[in-house]
C-alpha distance (Angstrom), angle and dihedral (degrees) to the residues before:
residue distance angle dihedral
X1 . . .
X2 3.71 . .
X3 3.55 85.3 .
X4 3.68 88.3 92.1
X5 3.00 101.4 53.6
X6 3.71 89.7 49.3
X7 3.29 93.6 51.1
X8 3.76 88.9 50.1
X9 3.71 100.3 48.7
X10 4.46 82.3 50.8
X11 3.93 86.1 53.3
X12 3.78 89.8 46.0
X13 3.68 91.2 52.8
X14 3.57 98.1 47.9
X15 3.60 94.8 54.2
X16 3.92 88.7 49.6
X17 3.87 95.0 50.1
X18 3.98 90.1 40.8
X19 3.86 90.3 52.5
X20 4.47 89.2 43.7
X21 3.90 89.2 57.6
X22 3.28 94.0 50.0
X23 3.51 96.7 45.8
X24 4.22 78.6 53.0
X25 3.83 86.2 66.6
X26 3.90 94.9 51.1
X27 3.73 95.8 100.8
X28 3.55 119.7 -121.1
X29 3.87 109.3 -178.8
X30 3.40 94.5 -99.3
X31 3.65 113.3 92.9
X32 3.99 121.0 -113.0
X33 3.75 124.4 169.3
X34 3.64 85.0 -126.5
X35 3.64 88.4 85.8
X36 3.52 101.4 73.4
X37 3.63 101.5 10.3
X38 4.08 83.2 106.0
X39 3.45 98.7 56.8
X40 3.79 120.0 131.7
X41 3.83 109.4 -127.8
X42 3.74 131.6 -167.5
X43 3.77 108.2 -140.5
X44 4.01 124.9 137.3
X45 3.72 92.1 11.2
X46 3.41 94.0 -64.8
X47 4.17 140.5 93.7
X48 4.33 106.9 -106.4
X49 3.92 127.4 175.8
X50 4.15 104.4 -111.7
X51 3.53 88.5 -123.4
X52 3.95 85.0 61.1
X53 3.92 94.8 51.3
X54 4.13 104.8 32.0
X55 3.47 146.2 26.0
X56 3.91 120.4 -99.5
X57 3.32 122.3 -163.8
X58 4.00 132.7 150.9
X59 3.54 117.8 -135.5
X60 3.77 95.7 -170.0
X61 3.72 132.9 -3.5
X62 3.70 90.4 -95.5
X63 4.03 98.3 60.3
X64 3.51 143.0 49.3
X65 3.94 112.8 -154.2
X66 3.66 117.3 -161.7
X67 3.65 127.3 -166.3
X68 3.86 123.8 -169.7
X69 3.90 109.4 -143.9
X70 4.13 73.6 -142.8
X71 3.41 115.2 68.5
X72 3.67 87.7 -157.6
X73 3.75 98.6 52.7
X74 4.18 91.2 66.1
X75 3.78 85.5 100.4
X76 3.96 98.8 52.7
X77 3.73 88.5 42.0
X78 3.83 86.6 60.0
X79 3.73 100.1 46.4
X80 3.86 85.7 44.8
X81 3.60 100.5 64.2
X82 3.85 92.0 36.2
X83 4.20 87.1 55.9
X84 4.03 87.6 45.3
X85 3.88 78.9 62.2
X86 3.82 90.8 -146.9
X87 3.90 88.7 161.6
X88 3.94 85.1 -112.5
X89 3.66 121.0 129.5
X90 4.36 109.2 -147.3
X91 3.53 120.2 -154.0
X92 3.44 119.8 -151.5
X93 4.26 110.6 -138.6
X94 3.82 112.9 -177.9
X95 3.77 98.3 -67.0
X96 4.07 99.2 -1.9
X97 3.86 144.3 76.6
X98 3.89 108.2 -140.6
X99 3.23 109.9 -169.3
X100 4.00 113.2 -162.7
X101 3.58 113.6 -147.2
X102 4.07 114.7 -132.1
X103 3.75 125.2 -135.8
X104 3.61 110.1 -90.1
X105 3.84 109.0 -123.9
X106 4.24 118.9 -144.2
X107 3.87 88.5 -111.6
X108 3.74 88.8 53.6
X109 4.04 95.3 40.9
X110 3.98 82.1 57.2
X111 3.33 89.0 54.1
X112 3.63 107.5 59.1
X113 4.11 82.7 34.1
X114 3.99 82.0 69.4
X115 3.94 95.2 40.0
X116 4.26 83.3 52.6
X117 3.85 87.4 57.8
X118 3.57 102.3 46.5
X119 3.68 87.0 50.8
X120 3.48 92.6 48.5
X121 4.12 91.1 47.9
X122 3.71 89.0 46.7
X123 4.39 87.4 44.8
X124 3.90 81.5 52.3
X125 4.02 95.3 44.5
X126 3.60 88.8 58.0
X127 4.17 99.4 49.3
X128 3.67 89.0 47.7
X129 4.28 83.9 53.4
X130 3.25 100.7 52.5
X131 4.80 87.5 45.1
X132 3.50 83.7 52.2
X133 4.15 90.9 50.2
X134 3.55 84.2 41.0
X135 3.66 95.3 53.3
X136 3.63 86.1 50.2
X137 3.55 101.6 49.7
X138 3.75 84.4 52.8
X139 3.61 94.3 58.5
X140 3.40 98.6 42.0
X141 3.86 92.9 50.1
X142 4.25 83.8 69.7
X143 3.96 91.0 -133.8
X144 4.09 120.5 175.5
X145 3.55 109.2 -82.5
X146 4.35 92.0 -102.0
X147 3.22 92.2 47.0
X148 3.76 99.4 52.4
X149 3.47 95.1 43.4
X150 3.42 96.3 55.1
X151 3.59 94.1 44.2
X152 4.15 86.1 56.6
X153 3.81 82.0 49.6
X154 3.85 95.9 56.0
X155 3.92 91.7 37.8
X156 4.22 83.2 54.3
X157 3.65 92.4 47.8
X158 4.13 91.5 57.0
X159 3.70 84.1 49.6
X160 3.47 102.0 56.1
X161 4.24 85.8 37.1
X162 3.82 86.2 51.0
X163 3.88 97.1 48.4
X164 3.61 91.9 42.3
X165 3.79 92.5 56.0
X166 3.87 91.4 47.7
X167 4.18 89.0 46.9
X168 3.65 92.7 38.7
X169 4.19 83.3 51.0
X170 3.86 97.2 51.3
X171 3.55 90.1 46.4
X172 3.90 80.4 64.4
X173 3.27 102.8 48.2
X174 4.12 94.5 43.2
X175 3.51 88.2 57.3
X176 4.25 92.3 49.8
X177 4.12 85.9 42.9
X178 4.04 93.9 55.5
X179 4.03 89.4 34.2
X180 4.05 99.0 105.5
């Protein structure tokens, strides 16, 4: 019967690692090549991540460099990350897309501060789901009474692990937002 609460605790940490990499695209000032990895690209007739056609690199924490294994794709990369409307402004250089990162103003720092938060609440939404299946699936699977009850204990104990993680995380990431 442990199986649930392995299969829990897997849930759990899916829905902590989801909600960490997309903290990792909440822009910090500092560049990362998380930031545009994402971006849908139209190269070959067909819509590719960046990361899957070009190069990304950061050559200081001001400026993401991007270049397109395809010379010929430096255009679409461009027009890409202007249509993800990122607020980033590429540059195209000979073969590359620089792409200068601005100063973050407070208003704006506030902004992805907020966007953290409702990532985190919706990171925490989903670990309580997947107790509450948990707790279900425990009920359901008409265990004695010790052993169910100490099954709902371990399945609580991931939560609160789980939630503390994805707290302990934003925390981070608040404190790296409102860092000028």
């Amino acid at each position: 019967m442990s199986t649930i609460l392995s299969d829990a605790q897997a849930k759990m940490k899916k829905a902590v690692d989801y909600t960490l990499h997309e903290f990792s695209a909440i822009h910090t000032g500092k560049a990362t090549p998380a930031m545009v990895e994402g971006v849908m690209v139209e190269a070959y007739g067909s819509m590719m991540r960046l990361k899957e056609c070009a190069a990304i690199s950061t050559p200081d924490a001001r400026l993401i460099q991007i270049q397109p294994w395809d010379a010929g794709l430096v255009k679409a990369v461009e027009k890409a990350i202007q249509m993800a409307n990122l607020g980033f402004n590429p540059i195209i250089d000979g073969k590359l897309v620089r792409i200068p990162l601005p100063d973050m103003s407070r208003e704006r720092r506030q902004e992805f501060v907020k966007t953290a938060h409702k990532l985190a609440e919706e990171g925490r939404v989903h670990v309580r789901n997947v107790r509450r299946d948990g707790l279900e699936a425990v009920k359901k699977a008409k265990l004695p009474e010790d052993e169910g009850k100490r099954l709902e204990k371990d399945i609580q104990t991931a939560t609160d692990k789980s939630i503390k993680d994805i707290n302990d995380h934003l925390a981070h990431k608040e404190k790296e937002l409102l860092t000028v």
